[in-house]
C-alpha positions in Angstrom: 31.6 -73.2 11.8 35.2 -74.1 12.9 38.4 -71.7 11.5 41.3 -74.2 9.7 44.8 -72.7 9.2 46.0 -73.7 6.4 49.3 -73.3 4.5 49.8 -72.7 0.6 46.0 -71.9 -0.2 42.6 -74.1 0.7 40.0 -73.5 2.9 39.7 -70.8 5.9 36.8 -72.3 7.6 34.3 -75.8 6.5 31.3 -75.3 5.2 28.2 -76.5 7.1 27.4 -80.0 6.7 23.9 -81.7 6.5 23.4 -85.5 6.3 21.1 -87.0 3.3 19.6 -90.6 3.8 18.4 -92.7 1.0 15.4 -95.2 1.1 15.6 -96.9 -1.6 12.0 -98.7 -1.8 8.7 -97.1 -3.4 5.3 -99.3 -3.9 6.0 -99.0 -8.1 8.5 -97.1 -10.5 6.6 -94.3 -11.8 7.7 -94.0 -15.9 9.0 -90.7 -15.3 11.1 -90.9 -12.4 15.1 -91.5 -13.0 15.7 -91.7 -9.4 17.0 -94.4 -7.5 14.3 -96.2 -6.7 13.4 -99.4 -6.7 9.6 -101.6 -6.7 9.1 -102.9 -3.5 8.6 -106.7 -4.0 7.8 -108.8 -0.3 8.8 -107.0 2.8 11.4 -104.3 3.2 14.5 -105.1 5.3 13.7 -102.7 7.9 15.8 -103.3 10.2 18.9 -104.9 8.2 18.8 -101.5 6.1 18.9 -99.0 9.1 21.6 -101.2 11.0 23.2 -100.8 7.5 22.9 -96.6 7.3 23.9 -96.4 11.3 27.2 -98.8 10.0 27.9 -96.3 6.9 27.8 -93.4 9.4 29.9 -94.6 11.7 32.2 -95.2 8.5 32.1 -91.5 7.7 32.6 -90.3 11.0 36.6 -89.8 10.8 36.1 -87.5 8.1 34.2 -85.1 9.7 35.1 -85.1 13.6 33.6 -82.4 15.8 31.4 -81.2 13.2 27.2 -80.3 13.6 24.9 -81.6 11.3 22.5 -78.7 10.7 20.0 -80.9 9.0 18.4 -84.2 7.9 16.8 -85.3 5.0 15.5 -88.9 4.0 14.6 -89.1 0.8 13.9 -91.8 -1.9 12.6 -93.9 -3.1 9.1 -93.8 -0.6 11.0 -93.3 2.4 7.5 -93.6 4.3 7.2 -96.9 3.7 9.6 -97.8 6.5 7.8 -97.9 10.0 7.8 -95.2 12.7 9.4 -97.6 14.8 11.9 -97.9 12.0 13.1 -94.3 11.7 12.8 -93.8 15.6 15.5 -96.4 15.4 17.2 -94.8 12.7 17.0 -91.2 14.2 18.5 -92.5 17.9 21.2 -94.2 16.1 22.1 -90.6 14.2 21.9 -88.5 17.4 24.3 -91.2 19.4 26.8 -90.8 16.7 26.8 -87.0 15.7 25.9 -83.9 17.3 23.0 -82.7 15.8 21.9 -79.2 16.1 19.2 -79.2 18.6 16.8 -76.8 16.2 18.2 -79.1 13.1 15.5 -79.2 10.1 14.9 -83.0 10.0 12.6 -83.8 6.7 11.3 -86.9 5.3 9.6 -87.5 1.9 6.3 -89.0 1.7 3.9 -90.4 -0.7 -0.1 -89.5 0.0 -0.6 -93.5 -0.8 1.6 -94.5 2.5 -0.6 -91.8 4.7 -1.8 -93.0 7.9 -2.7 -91.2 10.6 -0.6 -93.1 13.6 2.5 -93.3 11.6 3.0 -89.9 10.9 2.4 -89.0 14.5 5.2 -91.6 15.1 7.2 -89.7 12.9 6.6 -86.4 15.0 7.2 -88.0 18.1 10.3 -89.7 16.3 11.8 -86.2 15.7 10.8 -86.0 11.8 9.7 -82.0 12.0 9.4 -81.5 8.1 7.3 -83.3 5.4 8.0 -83.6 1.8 4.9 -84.6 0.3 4.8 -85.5 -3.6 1.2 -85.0 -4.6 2.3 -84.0 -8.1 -1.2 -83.0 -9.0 -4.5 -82.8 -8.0 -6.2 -83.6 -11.1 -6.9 -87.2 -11.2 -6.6 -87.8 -14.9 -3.0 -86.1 -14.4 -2.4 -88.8 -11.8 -3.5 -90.9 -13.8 -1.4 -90.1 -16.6 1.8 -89.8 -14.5 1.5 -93.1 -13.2 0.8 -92.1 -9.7 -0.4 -95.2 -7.0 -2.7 -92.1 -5.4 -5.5 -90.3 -6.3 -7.1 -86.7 -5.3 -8.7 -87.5 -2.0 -5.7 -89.6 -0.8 -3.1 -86.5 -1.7 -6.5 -84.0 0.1 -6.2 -86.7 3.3 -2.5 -87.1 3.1 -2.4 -83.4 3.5 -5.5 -83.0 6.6 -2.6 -85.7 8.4 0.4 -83.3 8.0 -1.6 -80.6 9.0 -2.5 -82.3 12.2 1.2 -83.2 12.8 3.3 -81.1 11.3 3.7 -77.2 11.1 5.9 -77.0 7.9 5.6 -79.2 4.8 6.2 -79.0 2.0 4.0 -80.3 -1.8 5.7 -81.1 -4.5 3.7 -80.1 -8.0 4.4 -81.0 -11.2 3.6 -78.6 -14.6 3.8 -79.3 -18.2 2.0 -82.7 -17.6 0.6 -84.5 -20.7 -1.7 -83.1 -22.8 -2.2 -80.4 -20.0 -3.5 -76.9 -20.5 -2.6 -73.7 -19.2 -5.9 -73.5 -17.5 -5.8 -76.6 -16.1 -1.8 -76.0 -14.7 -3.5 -73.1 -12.3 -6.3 -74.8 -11.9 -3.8 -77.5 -9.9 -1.9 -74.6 -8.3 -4.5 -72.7 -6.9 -5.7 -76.2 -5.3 -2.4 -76.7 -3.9 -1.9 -72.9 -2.4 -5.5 -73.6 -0.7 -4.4 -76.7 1.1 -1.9 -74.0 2.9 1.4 -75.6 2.6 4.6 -73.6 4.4 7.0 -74.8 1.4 5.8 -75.4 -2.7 8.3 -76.8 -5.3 7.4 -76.7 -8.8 8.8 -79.0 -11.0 8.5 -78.7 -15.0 8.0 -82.4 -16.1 11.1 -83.9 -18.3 11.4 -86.6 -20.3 14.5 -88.3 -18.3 16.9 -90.7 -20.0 16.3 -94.4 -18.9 12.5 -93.8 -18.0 9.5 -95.4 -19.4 8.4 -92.2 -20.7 11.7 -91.4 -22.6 11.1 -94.9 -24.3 7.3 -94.2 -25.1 6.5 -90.5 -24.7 3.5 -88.9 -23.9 1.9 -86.0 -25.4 3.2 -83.2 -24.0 2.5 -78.9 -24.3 5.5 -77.2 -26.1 8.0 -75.1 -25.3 6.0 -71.9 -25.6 2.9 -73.3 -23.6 5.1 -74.9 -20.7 6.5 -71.0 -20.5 3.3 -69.4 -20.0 2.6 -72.2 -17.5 6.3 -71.2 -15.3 5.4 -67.2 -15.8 1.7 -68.1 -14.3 2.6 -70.0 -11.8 5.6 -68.0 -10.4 3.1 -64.9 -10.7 0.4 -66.9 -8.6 2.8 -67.7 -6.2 4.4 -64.5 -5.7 0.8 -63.1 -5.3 -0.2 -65.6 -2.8 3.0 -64.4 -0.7 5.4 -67.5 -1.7 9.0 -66.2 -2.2 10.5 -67.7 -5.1 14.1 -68.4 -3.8 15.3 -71.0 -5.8 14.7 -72.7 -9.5 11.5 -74.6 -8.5 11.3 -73.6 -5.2 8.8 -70.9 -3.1 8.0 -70.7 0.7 6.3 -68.4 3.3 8.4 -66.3 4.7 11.2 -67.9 7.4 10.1 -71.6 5.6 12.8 -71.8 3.1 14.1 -75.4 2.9 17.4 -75.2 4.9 18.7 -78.7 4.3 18.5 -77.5 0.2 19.7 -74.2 0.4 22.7 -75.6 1.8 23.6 -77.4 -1.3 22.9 -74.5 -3.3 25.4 -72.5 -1.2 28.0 -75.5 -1.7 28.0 -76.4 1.9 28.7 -80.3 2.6 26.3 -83.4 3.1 26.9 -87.0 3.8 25.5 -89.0 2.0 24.5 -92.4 3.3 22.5 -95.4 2.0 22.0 -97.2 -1.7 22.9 -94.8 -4.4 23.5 -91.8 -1.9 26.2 -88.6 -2.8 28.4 -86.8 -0.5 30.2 -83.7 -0.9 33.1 -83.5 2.1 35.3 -80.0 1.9 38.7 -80.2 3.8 41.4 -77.8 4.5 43.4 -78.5 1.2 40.8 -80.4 -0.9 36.7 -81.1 -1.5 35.9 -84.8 -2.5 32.8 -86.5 -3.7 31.9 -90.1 -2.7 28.7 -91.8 -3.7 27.3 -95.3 -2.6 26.3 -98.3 -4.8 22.9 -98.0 -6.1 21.7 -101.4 -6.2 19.8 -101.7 -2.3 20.7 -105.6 -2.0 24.3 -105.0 -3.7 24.7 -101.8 -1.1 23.3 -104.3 1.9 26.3 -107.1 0.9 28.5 -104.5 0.6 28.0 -102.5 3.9 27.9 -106.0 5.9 31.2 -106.3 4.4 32.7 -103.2 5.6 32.0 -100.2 3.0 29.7 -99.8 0.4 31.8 -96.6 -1.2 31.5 -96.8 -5.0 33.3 -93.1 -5.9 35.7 -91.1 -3.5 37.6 -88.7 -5.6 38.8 -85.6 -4.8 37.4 -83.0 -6.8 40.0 -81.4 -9.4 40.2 -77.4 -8.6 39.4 -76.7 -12.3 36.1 -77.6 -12.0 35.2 -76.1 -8.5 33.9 -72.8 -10.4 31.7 -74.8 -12.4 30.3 -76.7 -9.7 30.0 -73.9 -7.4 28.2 -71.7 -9.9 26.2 -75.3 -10.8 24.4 -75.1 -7.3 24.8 -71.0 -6.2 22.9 -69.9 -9.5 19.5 -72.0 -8.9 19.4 -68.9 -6.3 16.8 -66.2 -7.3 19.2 -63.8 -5.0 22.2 -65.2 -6.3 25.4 -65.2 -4.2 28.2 -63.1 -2.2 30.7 -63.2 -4.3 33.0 -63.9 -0.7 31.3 -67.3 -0.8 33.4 -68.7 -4.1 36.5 -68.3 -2.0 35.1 -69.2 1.1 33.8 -72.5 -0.3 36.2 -73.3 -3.0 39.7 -72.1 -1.4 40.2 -70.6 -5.2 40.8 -66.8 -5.8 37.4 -64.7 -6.9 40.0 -64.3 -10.2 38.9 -67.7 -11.7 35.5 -66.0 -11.9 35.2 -63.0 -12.5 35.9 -62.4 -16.3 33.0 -65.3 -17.4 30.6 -63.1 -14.7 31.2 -60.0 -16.5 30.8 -61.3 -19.8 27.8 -63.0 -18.7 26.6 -59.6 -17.3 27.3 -57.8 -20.8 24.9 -60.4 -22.5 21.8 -59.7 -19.6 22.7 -63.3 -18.1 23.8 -61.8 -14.4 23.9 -58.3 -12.6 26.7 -57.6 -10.4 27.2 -55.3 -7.8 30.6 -54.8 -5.8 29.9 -57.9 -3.3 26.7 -60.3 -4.9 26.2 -61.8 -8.2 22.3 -62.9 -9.3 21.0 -64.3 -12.5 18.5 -62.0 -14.4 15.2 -63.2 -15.6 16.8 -64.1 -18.7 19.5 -65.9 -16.6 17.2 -68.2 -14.9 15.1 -68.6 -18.2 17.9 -69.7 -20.0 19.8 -71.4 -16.9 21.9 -74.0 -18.5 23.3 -71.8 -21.4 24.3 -69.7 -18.4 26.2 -72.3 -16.6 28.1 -73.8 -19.7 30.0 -70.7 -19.7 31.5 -71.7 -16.4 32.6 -75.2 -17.6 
């Protein structure tokens, strides 16, 4: 981390900065997903799209000379679709361009219907040292239900691959599936915790705006039952020796998902690809940039020159909200040092919504560090509206 002298306020020293990739493809649209991703139809434009990301990096690169990138992720979308060969290519271009921290975390997402065994050791030998892999369940009616282009024994085989590949990856689960019970929410847990993943991330299934399911919706447990099903399976997790660090997230100890906990801490990404975000601090400002969504409309755009939809500064006023947005997914909340140190804003702009969030059992405080209760992270987004 560099100093910056600065004059009149701002920033002290930038924030670390990680580099988020966007594949945009995925075999189908699953009806609850309101990512951006897009059917695969024909074959994918391998090559045309990674020429494409290693042009939007170069595009970036004046805004943030001289400065590591502590980690990768490539996301989606089905980001395993593209080839080995293809992210080898990808990877190279990256390193020639920026310097990347030689013990940098370097993840890619994965679907258990893309496994196969000599691609994923291409990924390994490509430099890929981190799996994402979004089983969602192991129950195949669930599957089923959700939509899912895999089954059980794919997500078990997917899984025996990364094992023989990979020595931290991470399953994604999903709870609160339809017409699931309580029973059958541990039942899927305690089949995940046996497949001995490094990294866990337990989502709560919602009902997104602009899915199929928010159109047609399934039946799904209420409020009350989804509860019991968090409590359980945070209680499972902490007794199988997961640490529950963030909202939805648990990992063995020294496997906490670096690339995410620096958003939550409001350090800086670039964001390249279709539909990608950015978040760029500077000595007197932070801006936000995003790419266009559409992969064919970001493609004619980047051939063009830039495929930047948004880049907008960030107005100061709502710093503390977006600060407090990411540092308060944090089970061990925040130094209160970091608000200034990320924001450039005096703790002042904070400190009288903490304490009255602390008088209703929302936070505790000490002298230095702020953390959300229990009741805090149950009722999470009645706790952040009172930074807006």
């Amino acid at each position: 981390m560099s100093a910056i002298q600065f004059h009149g306020g701002g920033l002290t020293a930038l924030p670390p900065l990680s580099l988020y990739i966007h594949i945009p493809w995925c075999v189908k649209k699953c009806p609850y997903c309101d990512f951006n991703s897009h059917a695969q139809k024909g074959g994918l434009p391998e090559a045309q799209y990674v020429d494409a990301l290693l042009r939007d990096l170069e595009s970036c690169l004046p805004q943030v000379w001289g400065r590591p990138v502590t980690s990768i992720f490539i996301g989606g979308g089905t980001p395993s679709l593209f080839s080995a060969q293809a992210i080898d290519t990808l990877l190279a271009g990256i390193r020639a361009r920026v310097r990347l921290l030689p013990d940098a975390e370097i993840t890619l997402e994965a679907n258990p219907g893309t496994f196969e065994a000599d691609k994923f050791a291409g990924y390994r030998a490509a430099g890929i040292n981190r799996l994402s892999i979004g089983i969602q369940s192991l129950d195949d009616a669930k599957l089923k239900a959700l939509g899912r282009i895999h089954g059980r024994d794919e997500a078990l085989r997917a899984v025996e691959i990364a094992h023989r590949h990979f020595d931290n990856f991470n399953l994604d689960l999903m709870y609160a599936l339809p017409s699931q019970t309580l029973d059958e929410a541990l039942a899927d847990l305690d089949a995940a915790i046996a497949l001995a993943p490094t990294h866990l991330s337990a989502y709560h299934l919602t009902l997104e705006p602009n899915t199929l399911f928010h159109r047609y919706p399934p039946p799904l447990p209420d409020d009350d039952l989804a509860a019991d099903m968090q409590e359980a399976i945070e209680a499972r997790l902490a007794a199988a020796g997961f640490e529950h660090y963030e909202t939805s997230a648990f990992a063995r100890p020294g496997r906490r998902a670096r690339h995410n906990l620096n958003y939550w801490t409001f350090g800086d990404y670039l964001g390249i690809g279709a539909g990608a975000h950015a978040k760029i601090s500077f000595p007197d400002r932070i801006t936000r940039q995003a790419r266009y969504k559409q992969p064919t409309d970001y493609l004619t755009r980047m051939a063009a020159g830039s495929a930047a939809e948004l880049d907008q500064t960030v107005p100061r006023e709502q710093l503390p909200f977006e600060f407090m947005l990411n540092a308060l997914r944090l089970t061990e909340g925040f130094p209160l040092a970091l608000f200034t140190e990320r924001t450039g804003l005096p703790l002042t702009r904070l400190l009288p919504e903490i304490d009255r969030a602390c008088a209703e059992g929302l936070l505790e405080r000490t002298l230095d560090h702020v953390r959300p209760t229990l009741r805090g992270r149950r009722f999470l987004n009645a706790l952040l509206e009172r930074f807006l």
